[in-house]
C-alpha positions in Angstrom: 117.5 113.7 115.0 114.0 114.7 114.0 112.1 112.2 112.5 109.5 111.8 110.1 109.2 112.7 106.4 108.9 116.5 105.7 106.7 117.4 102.4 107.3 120.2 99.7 104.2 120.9 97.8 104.0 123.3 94.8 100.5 124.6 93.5 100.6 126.0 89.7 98.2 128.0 88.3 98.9 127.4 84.7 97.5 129.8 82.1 94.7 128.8 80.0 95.8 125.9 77.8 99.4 125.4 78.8 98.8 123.0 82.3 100.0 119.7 79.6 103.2 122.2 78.7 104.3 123.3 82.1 103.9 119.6 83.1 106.1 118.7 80.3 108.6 121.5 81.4 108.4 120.7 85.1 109.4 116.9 84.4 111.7 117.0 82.1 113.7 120.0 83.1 113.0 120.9 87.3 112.7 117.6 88.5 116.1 115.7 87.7 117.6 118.7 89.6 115.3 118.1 92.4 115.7 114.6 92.5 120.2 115.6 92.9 118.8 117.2 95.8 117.2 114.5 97.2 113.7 115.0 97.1 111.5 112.4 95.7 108.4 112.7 93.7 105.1 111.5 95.2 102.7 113.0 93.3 101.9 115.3 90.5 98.2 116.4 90.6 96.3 118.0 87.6 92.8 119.7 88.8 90.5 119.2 86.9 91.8 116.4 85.2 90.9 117.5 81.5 93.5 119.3 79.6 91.7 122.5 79.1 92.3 124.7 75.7 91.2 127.7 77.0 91.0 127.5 80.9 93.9 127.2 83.6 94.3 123.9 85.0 96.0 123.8 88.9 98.9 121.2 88.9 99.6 120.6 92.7 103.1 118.4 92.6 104.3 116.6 96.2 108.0 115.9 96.7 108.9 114.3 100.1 112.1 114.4 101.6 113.4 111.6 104.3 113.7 114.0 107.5 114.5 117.7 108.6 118.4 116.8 108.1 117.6 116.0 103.9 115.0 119.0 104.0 117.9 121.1 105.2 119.8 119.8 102.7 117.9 120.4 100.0 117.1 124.2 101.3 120.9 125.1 101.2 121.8 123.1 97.4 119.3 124.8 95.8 119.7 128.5 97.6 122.7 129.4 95.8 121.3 128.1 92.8 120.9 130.8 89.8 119.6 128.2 87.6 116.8 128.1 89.6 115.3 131.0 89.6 116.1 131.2 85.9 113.6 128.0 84.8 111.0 129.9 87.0 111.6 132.5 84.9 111.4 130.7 81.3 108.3 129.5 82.3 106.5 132.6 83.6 104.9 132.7 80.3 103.1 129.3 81.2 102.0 130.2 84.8 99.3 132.6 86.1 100.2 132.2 90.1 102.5 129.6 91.9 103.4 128.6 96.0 105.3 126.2 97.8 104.4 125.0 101.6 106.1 122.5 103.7 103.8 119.7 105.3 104.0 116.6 107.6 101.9 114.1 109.0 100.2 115.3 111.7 102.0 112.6 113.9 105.2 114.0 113.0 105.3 117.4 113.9 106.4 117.0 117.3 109.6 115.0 116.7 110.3 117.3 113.9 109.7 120.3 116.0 112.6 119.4 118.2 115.6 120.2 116.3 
């Protein structure tokens, strides 16, 4: 089994004054259904760290996952999820761009490399 913890980061670009509403949205409506599939919130990062009125704000949010096996696990619960793709969709009209990237510790790689 590979081991080390395996990172999912989403970068928001929220449009101008609706960073503190997205966050809201995120919280209280993506992450319990994250959190069923098994990812645990490390961070949730607002940039700059004023809630602007009229400028987007960049809300950077780091879930972690215990190994490849729970990553996998998490890839293949939320796939065949509709609902998914449907929250992105309600709140399109609160972001200007949005990513996700996988990470590790640097130390890590190798042992989760070898699957």
């Amino acid at each position: 089994m590979a081991d080390g913890k395996v990172y999912v980061i989403d970068r928001v670009v929220t449009r101008p004054g609706r960073a503190r509403d997205f966050v809201d949205a995120y919280l209280a409506e993506y992450a319990p259904g994250a959190r069923e599939r098994g990812m645990t919130l490390e961070h949730m990062l607002v940039s700059p760290p004023i809630w602007f009125d009229d400028e987007s704000n960049t809300i950077t949010v780091t879930w972690s996952l215990d190994d490849v096996d729970a990553w996998w696990r998490m890839t293949w619960r939320g796939r065949p999820d509709p609902g998914l793709g449907q929250w992105w969709t309600q709140v399109d009209q609160l972001v200007v761009e949005r990513s996700r990237s996988m990470a590790s510790a640097a130390e890590d790689v190798d042992g989760l490399s070898d699957v």
